[in-house]
C-alpha positions as CSV (number, residue, x, y, z in Angstrom):
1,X,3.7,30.3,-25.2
2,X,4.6,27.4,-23.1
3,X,4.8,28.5,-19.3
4,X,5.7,26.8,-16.3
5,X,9.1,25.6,-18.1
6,X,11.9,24.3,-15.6
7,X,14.3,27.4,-15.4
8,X,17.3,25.8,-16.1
9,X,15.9,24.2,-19.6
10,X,17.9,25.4,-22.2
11,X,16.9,25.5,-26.3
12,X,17.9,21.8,-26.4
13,X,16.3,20.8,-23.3
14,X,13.1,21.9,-24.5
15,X,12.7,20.6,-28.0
16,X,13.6,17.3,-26.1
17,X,10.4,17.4,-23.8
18,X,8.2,18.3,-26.6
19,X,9.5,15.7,-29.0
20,X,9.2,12.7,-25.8
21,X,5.5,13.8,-25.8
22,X,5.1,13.1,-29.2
23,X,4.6,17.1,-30.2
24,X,4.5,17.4,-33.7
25,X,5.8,20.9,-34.7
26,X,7.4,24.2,-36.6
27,X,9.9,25.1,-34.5
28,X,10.3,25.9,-30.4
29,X,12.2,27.7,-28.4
30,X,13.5,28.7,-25.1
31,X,16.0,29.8,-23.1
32,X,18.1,29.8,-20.0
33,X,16.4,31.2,-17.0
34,X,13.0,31.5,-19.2
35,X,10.6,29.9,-17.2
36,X,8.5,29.8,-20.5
37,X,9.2,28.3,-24.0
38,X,8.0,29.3,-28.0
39,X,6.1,26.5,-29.6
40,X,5.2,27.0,-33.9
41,X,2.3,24.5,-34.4
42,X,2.0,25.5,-38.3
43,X,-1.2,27.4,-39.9
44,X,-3.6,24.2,-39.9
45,X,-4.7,22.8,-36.5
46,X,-6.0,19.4,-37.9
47,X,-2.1,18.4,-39.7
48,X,-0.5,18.4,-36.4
49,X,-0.5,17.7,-33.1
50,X,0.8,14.9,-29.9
51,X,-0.1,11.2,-29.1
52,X,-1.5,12.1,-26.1
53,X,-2.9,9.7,-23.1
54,X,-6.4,11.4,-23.7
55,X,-6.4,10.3,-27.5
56,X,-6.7,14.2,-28.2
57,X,-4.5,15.3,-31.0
58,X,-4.4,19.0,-30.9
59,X,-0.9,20.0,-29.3
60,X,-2.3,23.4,-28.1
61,X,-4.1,21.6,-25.8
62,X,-2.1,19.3,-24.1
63,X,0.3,22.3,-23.3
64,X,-2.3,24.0,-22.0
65,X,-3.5,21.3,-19.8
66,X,0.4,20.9,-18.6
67,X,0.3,24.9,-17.5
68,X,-2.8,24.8,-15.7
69,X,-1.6,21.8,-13.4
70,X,2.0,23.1,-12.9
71,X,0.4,26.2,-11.1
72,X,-2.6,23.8,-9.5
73,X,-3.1,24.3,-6.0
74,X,-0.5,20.9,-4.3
75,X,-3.8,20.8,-1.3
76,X,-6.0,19.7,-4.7
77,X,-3.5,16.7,-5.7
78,X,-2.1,15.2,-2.2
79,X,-5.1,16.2,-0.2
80,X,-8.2,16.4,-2.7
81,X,-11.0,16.2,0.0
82,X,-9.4,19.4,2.2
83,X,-11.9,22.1,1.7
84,X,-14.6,19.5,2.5
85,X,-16.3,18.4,6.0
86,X,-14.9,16.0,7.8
87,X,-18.5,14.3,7.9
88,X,-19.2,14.2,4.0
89,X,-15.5,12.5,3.5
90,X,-16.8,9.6,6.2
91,X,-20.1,9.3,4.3
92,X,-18.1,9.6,1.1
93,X,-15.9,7.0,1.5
94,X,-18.4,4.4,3.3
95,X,-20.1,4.8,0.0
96,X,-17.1,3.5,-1.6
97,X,-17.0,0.6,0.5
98,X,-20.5,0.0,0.3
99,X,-20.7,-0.6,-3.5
100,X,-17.5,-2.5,-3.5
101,X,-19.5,-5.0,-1.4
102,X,-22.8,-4.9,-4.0
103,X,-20.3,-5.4,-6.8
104,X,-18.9,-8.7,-5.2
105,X,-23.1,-9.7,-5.0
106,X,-23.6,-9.0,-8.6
107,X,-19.9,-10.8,-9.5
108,X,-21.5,-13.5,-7.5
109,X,-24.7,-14.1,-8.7
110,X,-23.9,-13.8,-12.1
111,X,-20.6,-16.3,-11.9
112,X,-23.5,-18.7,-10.0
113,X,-26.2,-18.2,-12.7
114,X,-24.0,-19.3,-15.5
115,X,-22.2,-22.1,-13.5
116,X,-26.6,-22.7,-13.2
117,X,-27.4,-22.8,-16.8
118,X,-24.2,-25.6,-17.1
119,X,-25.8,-27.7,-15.2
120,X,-23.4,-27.3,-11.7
121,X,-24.7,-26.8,-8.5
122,X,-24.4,-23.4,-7.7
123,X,-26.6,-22.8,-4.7
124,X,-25.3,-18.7,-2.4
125,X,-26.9,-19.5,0.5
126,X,-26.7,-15.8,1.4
127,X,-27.5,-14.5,-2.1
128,X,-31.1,-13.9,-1.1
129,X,-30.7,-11.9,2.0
130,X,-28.0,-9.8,0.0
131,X,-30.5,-9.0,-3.0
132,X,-32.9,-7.6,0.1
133,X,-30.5,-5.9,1.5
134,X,-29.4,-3.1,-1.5
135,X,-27.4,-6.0,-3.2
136,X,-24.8,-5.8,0.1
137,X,-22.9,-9.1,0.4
138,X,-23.2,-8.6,4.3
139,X,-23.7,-6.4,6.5
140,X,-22.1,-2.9,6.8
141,X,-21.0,-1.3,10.1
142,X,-20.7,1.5,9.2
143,X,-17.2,3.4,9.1
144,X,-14.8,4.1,12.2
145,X,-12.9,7.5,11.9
146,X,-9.3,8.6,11.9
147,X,-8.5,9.5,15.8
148,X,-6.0,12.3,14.1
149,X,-7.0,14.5,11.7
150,X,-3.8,16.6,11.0
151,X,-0.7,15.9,10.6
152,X,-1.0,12.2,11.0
153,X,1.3,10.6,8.7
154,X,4.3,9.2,9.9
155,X,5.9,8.9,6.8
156,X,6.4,11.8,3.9
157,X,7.9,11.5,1.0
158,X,8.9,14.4,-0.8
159,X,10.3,15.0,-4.3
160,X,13.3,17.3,-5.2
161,X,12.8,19.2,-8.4
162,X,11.7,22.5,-10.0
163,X,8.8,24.4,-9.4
164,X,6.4,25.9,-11.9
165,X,8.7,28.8,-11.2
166,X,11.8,26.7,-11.8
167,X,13.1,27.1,-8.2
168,X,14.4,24.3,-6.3
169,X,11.4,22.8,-4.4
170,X,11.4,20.1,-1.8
171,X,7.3,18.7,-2.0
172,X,5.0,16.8,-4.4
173,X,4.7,16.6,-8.3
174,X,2.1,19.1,-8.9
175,X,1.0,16.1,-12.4
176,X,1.8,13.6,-14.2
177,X,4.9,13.4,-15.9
178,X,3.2,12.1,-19.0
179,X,0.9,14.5,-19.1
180,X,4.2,17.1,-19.7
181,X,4.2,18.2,-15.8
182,X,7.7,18.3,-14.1
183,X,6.6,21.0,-11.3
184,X,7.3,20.1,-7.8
185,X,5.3,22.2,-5.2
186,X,5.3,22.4,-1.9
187,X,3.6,20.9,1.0
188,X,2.2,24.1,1.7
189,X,-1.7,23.6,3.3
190,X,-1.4,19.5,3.1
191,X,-3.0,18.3,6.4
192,X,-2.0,15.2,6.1
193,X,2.1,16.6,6.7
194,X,3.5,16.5,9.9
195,X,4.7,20.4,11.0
196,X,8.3,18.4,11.1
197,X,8.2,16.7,7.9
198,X,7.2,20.2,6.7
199,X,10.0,21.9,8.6
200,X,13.0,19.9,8.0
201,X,11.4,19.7,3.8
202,X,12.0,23.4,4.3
203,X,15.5,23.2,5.4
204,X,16.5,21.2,2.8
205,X,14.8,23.3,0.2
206,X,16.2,26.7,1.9
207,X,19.9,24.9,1.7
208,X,19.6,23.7,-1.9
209,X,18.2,27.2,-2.9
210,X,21.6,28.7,-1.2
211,X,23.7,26.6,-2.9
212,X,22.6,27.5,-6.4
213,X,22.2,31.3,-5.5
214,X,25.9,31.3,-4.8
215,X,26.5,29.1,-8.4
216,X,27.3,25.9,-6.0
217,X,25.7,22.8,-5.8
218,X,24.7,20.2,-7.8
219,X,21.4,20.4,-9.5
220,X,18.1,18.9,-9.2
221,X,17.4,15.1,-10.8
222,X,15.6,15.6,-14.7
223,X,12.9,13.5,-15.4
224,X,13.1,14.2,-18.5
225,X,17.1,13.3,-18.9
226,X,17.1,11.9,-15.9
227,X,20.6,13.3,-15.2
228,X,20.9,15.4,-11.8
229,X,21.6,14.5,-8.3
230,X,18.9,15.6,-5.8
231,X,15.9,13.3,-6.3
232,X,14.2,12.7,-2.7
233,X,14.2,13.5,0.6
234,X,12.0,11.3,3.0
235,X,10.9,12.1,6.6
236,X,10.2,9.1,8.8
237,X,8.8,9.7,12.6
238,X,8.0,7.8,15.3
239,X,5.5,7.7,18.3
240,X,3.4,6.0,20.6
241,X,-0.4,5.4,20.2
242,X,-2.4,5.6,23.3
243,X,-4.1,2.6,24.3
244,X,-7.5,3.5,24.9
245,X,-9.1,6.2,22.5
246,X,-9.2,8.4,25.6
247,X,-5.7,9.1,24.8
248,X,-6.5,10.0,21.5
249,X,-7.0,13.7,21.8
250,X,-3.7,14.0,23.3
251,X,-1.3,12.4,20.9
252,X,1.5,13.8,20.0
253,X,4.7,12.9,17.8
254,X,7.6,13.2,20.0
255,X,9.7,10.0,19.0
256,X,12.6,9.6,17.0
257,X,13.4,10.6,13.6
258,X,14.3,9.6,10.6
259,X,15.4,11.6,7.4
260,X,17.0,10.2,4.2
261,X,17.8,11.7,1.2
262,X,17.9,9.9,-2.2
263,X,20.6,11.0,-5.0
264,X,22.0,9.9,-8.6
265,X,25.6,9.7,-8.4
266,X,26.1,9.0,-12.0
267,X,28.6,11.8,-13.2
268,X,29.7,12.9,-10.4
269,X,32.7,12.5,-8.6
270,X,33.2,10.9,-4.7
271,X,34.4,14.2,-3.5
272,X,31.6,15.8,-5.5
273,X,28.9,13.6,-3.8
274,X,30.8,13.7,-0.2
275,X,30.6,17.7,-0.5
276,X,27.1,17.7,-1.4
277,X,25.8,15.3,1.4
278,X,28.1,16.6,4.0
279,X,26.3,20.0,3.0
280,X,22.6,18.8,3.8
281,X,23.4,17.4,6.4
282,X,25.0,20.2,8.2
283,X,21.8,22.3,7.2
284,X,19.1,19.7,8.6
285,X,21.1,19.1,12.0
286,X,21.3,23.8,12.4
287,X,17.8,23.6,11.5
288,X,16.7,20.6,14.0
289,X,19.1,22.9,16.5
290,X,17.0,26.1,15.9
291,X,13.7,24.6,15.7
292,X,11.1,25.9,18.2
293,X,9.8,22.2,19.0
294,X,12.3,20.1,19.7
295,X,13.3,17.4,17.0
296,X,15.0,13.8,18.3
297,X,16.8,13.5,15.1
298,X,18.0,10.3,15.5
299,X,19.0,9.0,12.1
300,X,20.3,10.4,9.1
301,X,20.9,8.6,5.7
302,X,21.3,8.7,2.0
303,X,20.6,6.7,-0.8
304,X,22.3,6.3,-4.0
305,X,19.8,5.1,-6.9
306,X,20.6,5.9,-10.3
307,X,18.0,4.6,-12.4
308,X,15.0,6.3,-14.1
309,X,12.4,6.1,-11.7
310,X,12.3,7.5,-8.1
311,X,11.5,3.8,-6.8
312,X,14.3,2.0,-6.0
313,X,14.6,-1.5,-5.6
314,X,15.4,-3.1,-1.9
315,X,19.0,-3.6,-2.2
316,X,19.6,0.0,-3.6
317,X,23.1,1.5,-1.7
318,X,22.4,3.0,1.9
319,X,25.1,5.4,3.6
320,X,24.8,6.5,6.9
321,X,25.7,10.2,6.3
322,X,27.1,11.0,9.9
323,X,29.5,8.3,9.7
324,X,29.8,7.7,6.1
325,X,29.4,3.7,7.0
326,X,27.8,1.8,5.2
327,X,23.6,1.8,6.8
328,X,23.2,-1.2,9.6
329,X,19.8,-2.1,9.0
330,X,19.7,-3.6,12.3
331,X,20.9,0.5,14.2
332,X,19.4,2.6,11.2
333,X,16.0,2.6,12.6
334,X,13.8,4.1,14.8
335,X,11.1,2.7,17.0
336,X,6.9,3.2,16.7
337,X,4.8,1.8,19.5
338,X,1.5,1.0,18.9
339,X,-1.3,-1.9,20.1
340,X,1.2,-2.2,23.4
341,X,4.3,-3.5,21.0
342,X,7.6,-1.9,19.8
343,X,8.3,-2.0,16.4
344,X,11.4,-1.7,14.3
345,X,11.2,0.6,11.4
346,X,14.1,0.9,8.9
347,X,14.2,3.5,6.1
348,X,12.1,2.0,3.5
349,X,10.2,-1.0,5.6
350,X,6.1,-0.6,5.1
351,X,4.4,0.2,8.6
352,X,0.6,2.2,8.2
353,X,1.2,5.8,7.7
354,X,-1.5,6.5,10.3
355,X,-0.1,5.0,14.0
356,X,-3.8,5.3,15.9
357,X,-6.0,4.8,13.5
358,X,-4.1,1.6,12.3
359,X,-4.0,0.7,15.8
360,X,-8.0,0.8,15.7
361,X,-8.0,-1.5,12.2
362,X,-5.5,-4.4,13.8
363,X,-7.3,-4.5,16.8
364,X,-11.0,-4.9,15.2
365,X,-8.9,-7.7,12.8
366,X,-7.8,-9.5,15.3
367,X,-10.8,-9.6,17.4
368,X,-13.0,-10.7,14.0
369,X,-10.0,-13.1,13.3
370,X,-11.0,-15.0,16.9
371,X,-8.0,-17.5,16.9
372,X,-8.1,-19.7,19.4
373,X,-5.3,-21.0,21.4
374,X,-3.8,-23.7,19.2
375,X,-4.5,-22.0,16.0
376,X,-2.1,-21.6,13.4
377,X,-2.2,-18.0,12.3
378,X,-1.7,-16.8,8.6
379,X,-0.5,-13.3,8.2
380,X,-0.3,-12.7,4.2
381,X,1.3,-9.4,3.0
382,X,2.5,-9.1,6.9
383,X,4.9,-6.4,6.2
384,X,6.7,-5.8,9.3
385,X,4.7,-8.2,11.7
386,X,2.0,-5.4,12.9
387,X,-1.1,-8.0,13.4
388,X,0.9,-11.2,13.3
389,X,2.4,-10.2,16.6
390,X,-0.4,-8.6,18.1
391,X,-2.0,-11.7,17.8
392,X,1.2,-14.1,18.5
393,X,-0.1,-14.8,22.3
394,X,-3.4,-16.0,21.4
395,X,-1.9,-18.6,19.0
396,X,0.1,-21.6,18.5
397,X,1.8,-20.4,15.8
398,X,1.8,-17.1,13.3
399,X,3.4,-17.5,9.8
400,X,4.1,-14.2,8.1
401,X,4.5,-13.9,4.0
402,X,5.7,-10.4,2.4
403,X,7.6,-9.8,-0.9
404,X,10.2,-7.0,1.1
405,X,13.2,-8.5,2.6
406,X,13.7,-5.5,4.4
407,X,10.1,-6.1,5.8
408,X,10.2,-9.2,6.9
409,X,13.7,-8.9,8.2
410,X,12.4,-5.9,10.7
411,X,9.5,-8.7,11.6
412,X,12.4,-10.6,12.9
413,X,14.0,-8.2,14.9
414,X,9.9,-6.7,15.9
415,X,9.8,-10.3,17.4
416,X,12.7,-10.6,19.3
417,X,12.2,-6.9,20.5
418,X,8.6,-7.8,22.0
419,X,10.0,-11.5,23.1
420,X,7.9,-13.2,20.7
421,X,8.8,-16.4,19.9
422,X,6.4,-18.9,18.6
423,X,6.7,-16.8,14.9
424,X,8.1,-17.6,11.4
425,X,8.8,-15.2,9.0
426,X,9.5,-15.6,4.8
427,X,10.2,-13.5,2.1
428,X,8.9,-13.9,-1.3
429,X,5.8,-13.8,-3.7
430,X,2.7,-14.8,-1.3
431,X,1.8,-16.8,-4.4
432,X,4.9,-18.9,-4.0
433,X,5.1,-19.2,-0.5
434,X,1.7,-20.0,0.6
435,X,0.8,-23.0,-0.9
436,X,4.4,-24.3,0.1
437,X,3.4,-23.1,3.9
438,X,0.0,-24.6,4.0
439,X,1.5,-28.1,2.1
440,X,4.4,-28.1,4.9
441,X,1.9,-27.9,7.3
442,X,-1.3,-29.6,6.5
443,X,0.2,-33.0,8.8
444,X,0.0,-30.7,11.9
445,X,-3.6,-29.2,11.5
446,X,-6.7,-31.2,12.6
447,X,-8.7,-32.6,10.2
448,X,-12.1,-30.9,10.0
449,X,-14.6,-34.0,9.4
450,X,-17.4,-31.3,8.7
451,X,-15.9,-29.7,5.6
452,X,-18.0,-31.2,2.5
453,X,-16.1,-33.0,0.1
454,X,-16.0,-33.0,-3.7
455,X,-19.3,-34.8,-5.6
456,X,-18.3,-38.5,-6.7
457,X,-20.1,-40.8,-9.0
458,X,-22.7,-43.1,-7.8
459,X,-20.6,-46.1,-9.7
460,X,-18.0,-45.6,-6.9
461,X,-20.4,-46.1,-3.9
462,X,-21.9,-49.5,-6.0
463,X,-25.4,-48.7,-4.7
464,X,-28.3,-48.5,-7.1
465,X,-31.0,-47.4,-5.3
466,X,-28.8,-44.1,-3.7
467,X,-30.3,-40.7,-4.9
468,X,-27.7,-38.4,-5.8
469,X,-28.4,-36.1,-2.7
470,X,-28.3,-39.7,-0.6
471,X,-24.7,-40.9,-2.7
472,X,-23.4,-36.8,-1.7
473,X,-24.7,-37.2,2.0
474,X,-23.3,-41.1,2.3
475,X,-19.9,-40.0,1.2
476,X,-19.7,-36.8,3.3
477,X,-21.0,-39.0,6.3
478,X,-18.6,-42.1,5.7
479,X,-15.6,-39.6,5.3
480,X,-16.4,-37.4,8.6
481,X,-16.6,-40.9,10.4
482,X,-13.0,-41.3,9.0
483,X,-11.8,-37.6,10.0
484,X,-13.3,-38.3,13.6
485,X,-10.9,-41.4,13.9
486,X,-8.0,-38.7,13.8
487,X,-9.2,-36.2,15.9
488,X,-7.3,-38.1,18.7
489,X,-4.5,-38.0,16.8
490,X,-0.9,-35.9,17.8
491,X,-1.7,-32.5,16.0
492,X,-0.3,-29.9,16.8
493,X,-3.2,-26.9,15.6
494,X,-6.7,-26.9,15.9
495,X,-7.5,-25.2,13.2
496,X,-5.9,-21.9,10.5
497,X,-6.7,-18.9,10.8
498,X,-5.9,-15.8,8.1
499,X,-5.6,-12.1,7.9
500,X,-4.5,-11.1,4.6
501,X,-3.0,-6.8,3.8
502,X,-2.5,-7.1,0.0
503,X,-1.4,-4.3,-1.4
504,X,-3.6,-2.0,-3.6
505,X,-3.0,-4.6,-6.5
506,X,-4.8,-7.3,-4.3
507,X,-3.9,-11.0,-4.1
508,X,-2.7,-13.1,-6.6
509,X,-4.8,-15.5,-8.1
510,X,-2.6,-18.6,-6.5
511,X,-3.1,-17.3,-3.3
512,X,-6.4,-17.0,-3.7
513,X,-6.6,-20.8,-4.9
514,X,-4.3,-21.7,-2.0
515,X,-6.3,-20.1,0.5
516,X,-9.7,-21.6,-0.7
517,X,-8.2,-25.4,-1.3
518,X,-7.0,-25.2,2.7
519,X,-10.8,-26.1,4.2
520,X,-9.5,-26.2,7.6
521,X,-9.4,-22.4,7.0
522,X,-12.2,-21.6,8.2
523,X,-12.1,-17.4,8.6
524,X,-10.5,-15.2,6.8
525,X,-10.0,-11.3,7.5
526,X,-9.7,-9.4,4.3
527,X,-8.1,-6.3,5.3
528,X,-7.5,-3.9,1.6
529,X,-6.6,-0.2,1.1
530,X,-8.7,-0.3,-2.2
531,X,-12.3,-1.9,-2.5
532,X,-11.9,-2.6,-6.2
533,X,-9.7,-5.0,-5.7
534,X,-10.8,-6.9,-2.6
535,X,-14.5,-7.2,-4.0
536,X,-12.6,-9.3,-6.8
537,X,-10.5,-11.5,-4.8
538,X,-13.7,-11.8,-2.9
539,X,-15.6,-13.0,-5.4
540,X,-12.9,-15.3,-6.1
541,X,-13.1,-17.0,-2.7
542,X,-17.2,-16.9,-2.6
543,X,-18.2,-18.3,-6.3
544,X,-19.5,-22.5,-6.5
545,X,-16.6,-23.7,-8.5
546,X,-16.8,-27.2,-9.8
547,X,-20.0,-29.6,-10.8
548,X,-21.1,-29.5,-6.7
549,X,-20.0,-25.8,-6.6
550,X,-17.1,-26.9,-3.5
551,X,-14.6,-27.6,-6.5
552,X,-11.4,-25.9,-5.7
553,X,-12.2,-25.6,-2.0
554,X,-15.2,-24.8,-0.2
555,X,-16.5,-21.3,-1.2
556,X,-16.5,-18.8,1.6
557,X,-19.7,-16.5,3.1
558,X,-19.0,-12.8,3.5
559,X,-20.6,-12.4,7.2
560,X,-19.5,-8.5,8.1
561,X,-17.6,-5.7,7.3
562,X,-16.1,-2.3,8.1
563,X,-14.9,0.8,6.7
564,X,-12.1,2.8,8.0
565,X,-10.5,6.4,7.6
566,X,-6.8,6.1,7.8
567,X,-6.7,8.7,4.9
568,X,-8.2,11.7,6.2
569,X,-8.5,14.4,3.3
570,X,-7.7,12.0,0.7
571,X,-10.3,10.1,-1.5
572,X,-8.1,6.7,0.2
573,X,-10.6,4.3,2.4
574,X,-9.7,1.1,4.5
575,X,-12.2,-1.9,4.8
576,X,-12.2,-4.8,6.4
577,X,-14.3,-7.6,6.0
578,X,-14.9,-11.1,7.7
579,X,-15.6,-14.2,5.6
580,X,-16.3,-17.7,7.0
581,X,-17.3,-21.2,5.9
């Protein structure tokens, strides 16, 4: 027996799932309103069995691991750290951060002791100190905690399916869909929910529910056949961060909101999908009406997606459900305040989930960033703007890269909000656009006579009796001579300055080469939601390159770092980190 079976499954619908996962078998069988199925394996375990993930073959098990997470408690997959102290998770996490640092010493030393035995220079100057310090690349401050343990995300994201039960549910996936999960649960105990995200998820779930009670409605998206209409409904607030941590204690949400709901139209008719969103809509607006606390519902939307996955691309259809318009980007949005800025959130435009606490982390960046006054300002992966405006008034000039139209779009309008106007925004691959940004600007920056130069034959210097260390130091000498002759020249930046936000993925290897080739760059904030990834982009912009180990660009020295909970509850960390050469 197979439990946990969407209720709505028929016979067909059934065989269908266990033939996707590969479930090699007698017979099965279920029925309507069954939430349970029949599965015939055959008399001899070892001749059949499913291509599972795991490389285990025996079907029995796989549908037995798909039972026990469709009735798994939702607090164990969104919010795995719940039942334990707030102090462990902090200790927990810095450890996390801690080794990603010793990794990026060991990636390090071991890239500098083969580029050693090839006969390169490969000389760490802070190798040594690193080794004596439990293989940390720098120094750790420790980790700063979330201001706002409950209810602090600003976003939710909930799906629309069946529960274990086959109900209608408005929460989480309780699995994996390749592990033969389809259960939605939920946000029942998740601490990291706002009580209106929770609420109006409710609504929606209580009004859906209705509707098939009374044999209405349409139904619920299938993974599996991905036919349905309901798919997501998403829950966007905003606030104001306090500006001194005094205020911390007493923050509250009581901004605007933002709901959308997500659909597949395909099959359905305009009167259909008119019916069905004017429906939802009248049941989130009684319920904002009856709710206890009151609810600034200031937006409501829908978005028409009809491809496989929930994830839809940035151009995907946007109603305004009140007016039936198409969505105005620029009035569709609601407005967070945080390090003493508005911003402009739309729908789908990345902004931290966690207001104060990511008020903490753009302030530390931008104080370890130290631009001065005629700096030109870097912000890779900038999203909306967030640190690239917070820092626009102590630079010349901030130039923000992100891959989301939508995102940088809203940094356009975050700019002209705040009245900032020495900015530049563009959309596209950072590994595109940087190297064309730091070409287009390399006339403007002041040479920096200090940086060291790449090793030359002593042919070319047509001196005999130089050493190689007295050839390296002649050249390096004769070229910062040339360098000083421009200092007095018409440019129009100092120096560049960078904070890069990758996404958990990291940066792209062309970024990384642009950012180490610019050696006017001389600091460079790593900011990264997962350590993994930053220790190896860090050891990327650290590691001798070339026969004097400055080939590529000059390699950078990790000098501190930081951990930070924006994740409370969840096994998530933030760290920062400052390099400099």
């Amino acid at each position: 027996m197979v439990q946990g079976v969407p209720e709505q499954w028929d016979d067909g619908a059934f065989a269908a799932w266990l033939t996707e996962l590969g479930c090699r078998r007698v017979s099965s069988k279920k029925r309507r309103r069954w939430t349970y199925g029949f599965v015939t394996f055959g008399e001899a375990k070892g001749k059949t069995g499913v291509a599972s993930t795991d490389g285990s073959t025996d079907a029995s098990a796989l549908i037995e691991r798909a039972n026990a997470n469709a009735r798994r408690d939702i607090r164990d997959v969104i919010t795995p750290l719940w039942n334990v102290s707030y102090g462990e998770q902090l200790a927990r996490k810095k450890e996390i951060v801690a080794e990603a640092m010793r990794n990026i010493t060991r990636g390090v030393r071991n890239a500098s002791n083969k580029a050693r035995k090839s006969g390169r220079r490969a000389d760490v100057g802070w190798m040594r100190a690193a080794l004596g310090n439990d293989k940390l690349c720098c120094e750790l401050g420790g980790i700063v905690r979330s201001p706002v343990l409950d209810g602090y995300r600003n976003k939710s994201e909930f799906t629309i399916g069946p529960s274990a039960n086959g109900e209608i549910t408005c929460g989480f996936n309780v699995g994996s869909f390749r592990d033969g999960v389809t259960a939605v649960a939920p946000p029942t105990g998740c601490r990291n929910i706002s009580d209106t995200a929770k609420y109006l998820g409710d609504a929606t779930q209580t009004y859906l529910r209705a509707r098939a009670a009374d044999g209405k409605g349409l139904p619920v998206y299938d993974k599996r056949k991905a036919t349905g209409f309901w798919r997501l409904f998403l829950c966007r607030e905003a606030g104001t961060a306090p500006a001194s941590e005094h205020g911390w204690k007493h923050w509250l949400r009581t901004g605007a909101v933002l709901v959308m709901f997500q659909v597949c139209t395909r099959g359905y008719t305009d009167e259909q999908v008119k019916e069905e969103c004017d429906g939802v809509l009248a049941a989130v607006e009684e319920a904002v009406a009856k709710s206890a606390k009151p609810i600034n519902l200031k937006t409501c939307l829908v978005q028409f997606w009809d491809g496989v996955s929930n994830v839809a691309p940035d151009d995907a259809e946007i109603k305004n459900l009140r007016t039936n318009a198409p969505s105005e980007k620029s009035a569709d949005i609601i407005h967070e305040h945080m390090c003493g800025l508005q911003f402009s959130l739309s729908a789908t435009a990345f902004f931290q989930v966690n207001t104060v606490a990511a008020e903490a982390l753009y302030r530390l960046a931008g104080e370890w960033a130290s631009p001065g006054g005629q700096s030109l300002l870097l912000d890779v992966c900038c999203g909306t703007g967030t640190i690239g405006l917070t820092l626009a008034r102590a630079v010349k000039k901030v130039v923000g890269v992100d891959i989301v139209e939508e995102s940088i779009r809203d940094a356009f309008t975050n700019a002209k909000l705040n009245g900032v106007d020495n900015t530049d925004w563009l959309a596209g691959k950072a590994e595109h656009v940087l190297p064309k940004v730091l070409n287009d600007y390399k006339t403007l920056i002041r040479p920096d006579g200090r940086a060291p130069k790449p090793f030359t034959a002593v042919s070319v210097l047509d001196d005999p009796d130089l050493s190689a260390d007295e050839e390296t130091e002649a050249i390096v000498e004769a070229k910062e001579t040339t360098n000083a002759e421009l200092v007095g020249a018409n440019h129009e930046f100092d120096d560049v300055v960078a904070i890069v936000d990758p996404p958990r993925a990291g940066l792209h290897r062309h970024v990384l080469s642009a950012l180490r080739r610019e050696n006017r760059l001389k600091r460079l904030v790593y900011v990264s939601c997962n350590a993994n990834t930053m220790a190896t982009n860090v050891i990327d912009l650290c590691v001798p390159q070339g026969a004097d180990g400055n080939g590529g660009g000059v390699p950078f020295t990790p000098v501190k770092a930081l951990a930070l909970d924006l994740f409370p509850h969840t096994a998530h960390v933030e760290a920062v980190l400052l390099l400099e050469r």
